[in-house]
N, C-alpha and C positions, 0 to 999 in steps of 0.2 A: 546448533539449534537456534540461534539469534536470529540466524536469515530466517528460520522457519516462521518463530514470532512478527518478525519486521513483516513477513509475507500475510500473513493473517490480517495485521494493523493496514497496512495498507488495501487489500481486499474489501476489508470492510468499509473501509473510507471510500473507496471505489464504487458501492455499494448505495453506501450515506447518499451520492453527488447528483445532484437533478438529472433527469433524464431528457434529452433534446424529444421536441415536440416529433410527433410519428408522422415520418414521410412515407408512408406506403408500406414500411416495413413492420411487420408483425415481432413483437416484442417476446424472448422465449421466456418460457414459465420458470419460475423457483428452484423447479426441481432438477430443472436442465442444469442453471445454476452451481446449486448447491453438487453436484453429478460431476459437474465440471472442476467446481474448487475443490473438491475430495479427491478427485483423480489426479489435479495438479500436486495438491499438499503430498498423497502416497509416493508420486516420483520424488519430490523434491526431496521428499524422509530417504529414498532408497541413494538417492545420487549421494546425499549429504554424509550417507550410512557408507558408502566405496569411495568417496573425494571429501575427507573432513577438510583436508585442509586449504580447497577452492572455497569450502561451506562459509570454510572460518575466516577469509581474507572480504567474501562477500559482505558478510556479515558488520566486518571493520568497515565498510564501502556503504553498506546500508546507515550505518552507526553516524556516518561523518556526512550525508546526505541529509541524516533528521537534523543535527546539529545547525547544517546550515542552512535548512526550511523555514526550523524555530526561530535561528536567527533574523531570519530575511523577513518573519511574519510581526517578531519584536520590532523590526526598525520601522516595516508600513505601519503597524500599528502605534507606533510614538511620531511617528510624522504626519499619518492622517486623523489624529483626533485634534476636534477643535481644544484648546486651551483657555479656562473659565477663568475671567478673571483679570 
């Protein structure tokens, strides 16, 4: 069930992230959206429900990706702030 959280977190953040200026393309509504992540989330619950333990190796693979996001986002963040002083 971890990949299923990690899939939500990232979604969302997906979601958060600006959206490039519109080239001629027509942007789909909410509901398509929202239509779309419920249909992905229901597979992902059924696969994880017949493959726990693909679910559960993903999930260690999601787990060691944050870790080193966080970490990557700590090191720009300590080497691109000016220092006062």
């Amino acid at each position: 069930m971890d990949i299923l959280k990690t899939s939500v977190v990232l979604l969302a953040i997906a979601v958060l992230l600006p959206t490039p200026p519109d080239e001629g393309r027509h942007a789909a509504d909410d509901v398509a959206y929202v239509d779309v992540a419920t249909s992905a989330f229901t597979d992902l619950a059924v696969f994880c429900h017949h493959q726990p333990g693909a679910c559960k190796t993903a999930g260690q693979i999601a787990r060691d990706l944050e870790a080193k996001a966080k970490y990557g986002i700590q090191l720009v963040s300590q080497t691109s702030l000016p220092k006062n002083g």
